[in-house]
Steps between C-alpha positions, in 0.01 A plus 500: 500500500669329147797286516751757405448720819532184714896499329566825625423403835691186516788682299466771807493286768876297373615839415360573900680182603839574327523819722444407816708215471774714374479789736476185817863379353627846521311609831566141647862381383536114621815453697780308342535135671804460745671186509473362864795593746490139683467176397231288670672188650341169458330363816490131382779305513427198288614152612352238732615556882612173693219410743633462900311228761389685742365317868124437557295831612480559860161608620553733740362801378186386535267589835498168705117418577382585798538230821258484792626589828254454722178228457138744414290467778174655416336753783183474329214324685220388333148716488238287704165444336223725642132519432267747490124399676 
């Protein structure tokens, strides 16, 4: 294929390009932007807020550790030794 038929395909393919493009504006019109209808508030307030002493942490949340009520006696006896003749 020579050089000048390779033109007419590029020249085809932009001419392809301009189109579509224009036809998608007119198919697909973009909607105009809308200025927002409320104002976002800021969440930060800046300024340093005055630290208060508070009293020492109380622990009582936490599950006390179990406490024996009763000595452990064991009901186990132990195996004698037997032997076989």
């Amino acid at each position: 294929m020579k050089w000048s038929n390779w033109s007419i395909i590029v020249v085809l393919i932009l001419a392809n390009y301009l189109v579509f493009s224009t036809l998608a504006v007119l198919v697909f019109p973009t909607q105009p932007l809308t200025p927002p209808t409320h104002i976002v508030e800021p969440t930060f307030t800046p300024g340093a807020k005055q630290l208060q002493r508070v009293g020492t942490l109380t622990y009582d949340f936490l599950t006390p550790s179990p406490t024996a009520t009763a000595p452990l006696t064991s009901t186990l006896t132990p195996a004698s030794p037997t032997r076989e003749p």
